[in-house]
C-alpha positions as CSV (number, residue, x, y, z in Angstrom):
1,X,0.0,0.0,0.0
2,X,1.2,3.4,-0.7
3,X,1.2,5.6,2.5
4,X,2.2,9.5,2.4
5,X,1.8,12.0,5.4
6,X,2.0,15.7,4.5
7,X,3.0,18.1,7.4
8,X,1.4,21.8,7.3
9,X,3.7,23.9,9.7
10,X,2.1,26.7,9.6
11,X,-1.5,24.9,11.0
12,X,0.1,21.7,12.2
13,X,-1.8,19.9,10.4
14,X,-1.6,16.2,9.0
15,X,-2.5,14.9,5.4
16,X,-3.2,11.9,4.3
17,X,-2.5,9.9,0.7
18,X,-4.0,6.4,0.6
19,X,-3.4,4.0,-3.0
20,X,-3.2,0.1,-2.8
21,X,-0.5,0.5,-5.6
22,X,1.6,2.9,-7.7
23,X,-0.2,4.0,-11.4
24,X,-3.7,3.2,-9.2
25,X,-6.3,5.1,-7.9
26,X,-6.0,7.1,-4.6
27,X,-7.9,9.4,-1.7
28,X,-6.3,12.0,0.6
29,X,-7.7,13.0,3.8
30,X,-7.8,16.7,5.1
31,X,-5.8,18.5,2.6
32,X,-4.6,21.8,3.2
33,X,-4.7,24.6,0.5
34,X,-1.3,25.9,1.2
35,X,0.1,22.7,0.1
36,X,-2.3,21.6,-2.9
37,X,1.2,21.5,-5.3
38,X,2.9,18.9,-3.0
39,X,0.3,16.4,-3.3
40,X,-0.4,17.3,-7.2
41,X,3.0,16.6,-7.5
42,X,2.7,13.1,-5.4
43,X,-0.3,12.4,-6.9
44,X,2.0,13.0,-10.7
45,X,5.0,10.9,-9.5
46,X,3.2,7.7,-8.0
47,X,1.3,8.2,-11.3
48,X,-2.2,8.1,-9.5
49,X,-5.6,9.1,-10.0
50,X,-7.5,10.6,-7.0
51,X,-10.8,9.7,-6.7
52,X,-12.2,11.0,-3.0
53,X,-10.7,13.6,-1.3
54,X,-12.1,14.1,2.2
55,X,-12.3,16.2,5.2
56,X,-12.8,14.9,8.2
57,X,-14.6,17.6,9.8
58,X,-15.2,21.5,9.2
59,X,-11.7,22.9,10.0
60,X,-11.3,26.5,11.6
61,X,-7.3,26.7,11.5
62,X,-6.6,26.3,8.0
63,X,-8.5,26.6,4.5
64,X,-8.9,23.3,2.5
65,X,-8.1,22.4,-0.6
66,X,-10.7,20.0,-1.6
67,X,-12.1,22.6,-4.1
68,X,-8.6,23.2,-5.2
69,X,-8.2,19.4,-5.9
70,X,-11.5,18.7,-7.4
71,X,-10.7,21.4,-9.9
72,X,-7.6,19.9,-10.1
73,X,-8.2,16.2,-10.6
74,X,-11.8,15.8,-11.3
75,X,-11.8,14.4,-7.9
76,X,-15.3,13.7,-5.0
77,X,-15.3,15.9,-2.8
78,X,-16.2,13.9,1.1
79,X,-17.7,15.0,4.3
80,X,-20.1,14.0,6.8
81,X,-23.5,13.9,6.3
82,X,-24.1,16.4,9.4
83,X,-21.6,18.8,7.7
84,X,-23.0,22.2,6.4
85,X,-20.2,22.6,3.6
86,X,-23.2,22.5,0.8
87,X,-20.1,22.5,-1.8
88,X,-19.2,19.0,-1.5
89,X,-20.0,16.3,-3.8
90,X,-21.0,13.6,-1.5
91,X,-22.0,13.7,2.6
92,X,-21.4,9.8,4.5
93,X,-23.6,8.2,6.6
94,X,-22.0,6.6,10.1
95,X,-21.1,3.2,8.9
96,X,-20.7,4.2,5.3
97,X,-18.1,2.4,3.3
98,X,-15.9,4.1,0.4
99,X,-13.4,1.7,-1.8
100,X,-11.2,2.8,-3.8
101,X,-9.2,0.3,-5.8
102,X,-8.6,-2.1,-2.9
103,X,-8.3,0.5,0.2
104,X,-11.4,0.6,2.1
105,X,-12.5,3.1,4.7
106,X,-15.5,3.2,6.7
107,X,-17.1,6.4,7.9
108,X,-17.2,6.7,11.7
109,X,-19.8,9.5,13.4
110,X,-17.2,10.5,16.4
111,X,-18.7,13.8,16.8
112,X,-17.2,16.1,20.5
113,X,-14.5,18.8,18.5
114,X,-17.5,19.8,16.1
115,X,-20.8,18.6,16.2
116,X,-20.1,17.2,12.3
117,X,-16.2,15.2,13.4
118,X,-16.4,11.8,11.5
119,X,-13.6,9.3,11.5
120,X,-12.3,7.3,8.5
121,X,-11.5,3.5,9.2
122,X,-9.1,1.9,7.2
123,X,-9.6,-1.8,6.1
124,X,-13.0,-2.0,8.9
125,X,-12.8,-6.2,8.7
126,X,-9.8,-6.3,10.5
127,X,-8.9,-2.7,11.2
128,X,-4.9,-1.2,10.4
129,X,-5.6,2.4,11.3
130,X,-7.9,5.0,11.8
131,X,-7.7,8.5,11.2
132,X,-9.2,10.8,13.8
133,X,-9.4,14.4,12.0
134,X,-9.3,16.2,15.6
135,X,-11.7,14.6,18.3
136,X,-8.8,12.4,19.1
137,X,-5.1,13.9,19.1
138,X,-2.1,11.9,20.2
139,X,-1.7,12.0,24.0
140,X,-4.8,14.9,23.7
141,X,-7.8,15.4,22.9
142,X,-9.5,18.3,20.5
143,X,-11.0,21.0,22.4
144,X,-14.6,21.1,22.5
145,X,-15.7,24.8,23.1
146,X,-16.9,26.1,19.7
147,X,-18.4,24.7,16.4
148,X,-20.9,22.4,18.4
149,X,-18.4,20.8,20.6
150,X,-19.4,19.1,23.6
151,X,-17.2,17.3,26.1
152,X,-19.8,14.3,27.3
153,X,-19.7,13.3,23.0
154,X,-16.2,14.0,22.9
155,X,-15.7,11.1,25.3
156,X,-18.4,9.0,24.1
157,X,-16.9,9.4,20.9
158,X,-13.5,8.2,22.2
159,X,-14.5,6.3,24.9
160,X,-17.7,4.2,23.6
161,X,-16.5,4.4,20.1
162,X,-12.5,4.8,19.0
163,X,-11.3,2.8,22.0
164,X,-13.3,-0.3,20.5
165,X,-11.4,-0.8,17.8
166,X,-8.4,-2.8,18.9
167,X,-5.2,-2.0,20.7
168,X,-3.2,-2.0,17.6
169,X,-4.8,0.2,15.4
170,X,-2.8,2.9,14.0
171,X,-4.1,6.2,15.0
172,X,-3.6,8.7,12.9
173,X,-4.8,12.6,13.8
174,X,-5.2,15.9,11.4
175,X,-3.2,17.5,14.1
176,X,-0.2,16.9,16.6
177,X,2.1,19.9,18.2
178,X,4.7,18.4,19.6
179,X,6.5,16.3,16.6
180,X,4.3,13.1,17.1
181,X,3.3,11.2,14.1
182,X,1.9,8.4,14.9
183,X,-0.1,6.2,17.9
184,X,-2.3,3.5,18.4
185,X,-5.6,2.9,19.9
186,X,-4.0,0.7,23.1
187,X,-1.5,3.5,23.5
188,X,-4.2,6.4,24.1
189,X,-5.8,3.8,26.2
190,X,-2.5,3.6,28.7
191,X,-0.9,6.9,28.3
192,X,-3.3,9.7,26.9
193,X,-3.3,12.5,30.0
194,X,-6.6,13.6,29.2
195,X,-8.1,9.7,29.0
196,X,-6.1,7.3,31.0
197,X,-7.5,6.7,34.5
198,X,-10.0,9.2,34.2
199,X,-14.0,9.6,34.3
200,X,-16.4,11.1,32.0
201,X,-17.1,13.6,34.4
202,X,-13.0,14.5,35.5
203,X,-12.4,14.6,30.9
204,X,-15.6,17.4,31.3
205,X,-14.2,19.1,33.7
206,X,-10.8,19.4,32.2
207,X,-12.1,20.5,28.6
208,X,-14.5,22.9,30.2
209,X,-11.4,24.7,31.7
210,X,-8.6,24.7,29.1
211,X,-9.7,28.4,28.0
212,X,-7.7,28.3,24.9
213,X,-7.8,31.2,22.8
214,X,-9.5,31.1,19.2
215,X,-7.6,29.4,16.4
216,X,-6.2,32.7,14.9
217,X,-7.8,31.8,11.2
218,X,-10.9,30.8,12.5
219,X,-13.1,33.7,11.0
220,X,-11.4,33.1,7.8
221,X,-11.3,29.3,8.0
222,X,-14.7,28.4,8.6
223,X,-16.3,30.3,5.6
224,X,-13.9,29.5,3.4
225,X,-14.2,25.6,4.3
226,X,-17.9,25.4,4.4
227,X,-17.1,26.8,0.8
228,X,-14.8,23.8,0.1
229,X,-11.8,26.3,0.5
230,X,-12.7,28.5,-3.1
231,X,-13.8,32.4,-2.8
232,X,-17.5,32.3,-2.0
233,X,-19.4,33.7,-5.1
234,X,-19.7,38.0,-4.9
235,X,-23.8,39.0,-5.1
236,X,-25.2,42.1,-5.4
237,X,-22.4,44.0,-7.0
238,X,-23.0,46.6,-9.6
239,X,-22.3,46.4,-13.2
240,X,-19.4,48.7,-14.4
């Protein structure tokens, strides 16, 4: 399988490429715009055609480029079905399952960070890794305070939900800040601060007073995504 993980410094954010082999077809996960040549240019050398690219939830630190790649690449555009990005070419159902020429991933409702957060499983039968977007960070957890967050789904979503896959599953997050880049299900289990040892109500009490300032794009970030990262379309202007 062909595995590629873009790094965003600027947003710290984590992209994913997925093909089963070179010259087939592909899907990337929470591409940022800021870095659309890189993965065109990935995407050119493996000699790959993408077919889905999807965001996990409704980002407010950075502008996506799945508008930018659908132009690009004729690509589907993915969210979840509770997402209120109208632009997108197709919304997933909890449970849902894309394939793409021999990677499979099925859609996970893990709602907390945003009230719309959906998961991506990869290979569901016997599960290799899952990708979080942000309700589940390695050794953290996504904060909760804006964009329909809530701290009792958060955990649920985690908790009832993430921490059933098995032990070994790769975790993989659209964020990390400290130079991780990778984790499993068993190891948030043991070792993630927020988690580990704790109740639902001690994790709701802890998110409830992290008191983290805004992201500082998100007034420009959250438009811009729910318009699948393009210029939303000028009204009302006069004719010259």
């Amino acid at each position: 399988m062909i595995f590629r993980q873009f790094f965003d410094a600027d947003s710290s954010t984590y992209t994913y490429l997925l093909a089963s082999r070179t010259g087939g077809e592909a899907l990337i996960i929470d591409p940022v715009k800021e870095r659309l040549d890189q993965y065109l240019q990935a995407i050119r050398e493996l000699d790959l055609r993408l077919v889905h690219a999807i965001d996990t939830h409704t980002h407010a630190d950075h502008i996506t480029a799945l508008g930018d790649l659908r132009d690009a690449t004729d690509c589907t555009t993915i969210m979840g079905e509770r997402s209120r990005a109208e632009c997108v070419s197709r919304q997933v159902r909890d449970g849902e399952v894309l394939r793409v020429d021999g990677i499979v991933l099925q859609a996970l409702y893990t709602p907390g960070h945003t009230d719309e957060s959906f998961s991506f499983v990869l290979q569901p039968d016997a599960p290799s890794a899952v990708f979080t977007g942000d309700v589940l960070l390695i050794r953290s957890t996504g904060r909760t305070d804006f964009q329909g967050g809530d701290p009792a789904r958060s955990w649920e979503s985690i908790v009832g939900r993430l921490f059933a896959l098995p032990d070994d599953t790769l975790l993989y997050p659209a964020h990390d800040y400290k130079g991780w880049t990778a984790s499993s299900i068993g190891e948030e289990k043991r070792h993630n601060p927020r988690l580990a040892g704790k109740t639902q109500a001690e994790y709701i009490h802890i998110m409830r007073n992290l008191n983290l300032p805004n992201p500082r794009l998100m007034d420009v970030a959250i438009p811009a995504n729910l318009a699948c990262g393009q210029p939303a379309p000028q009204t009302g202007a006069n004719p010259s």
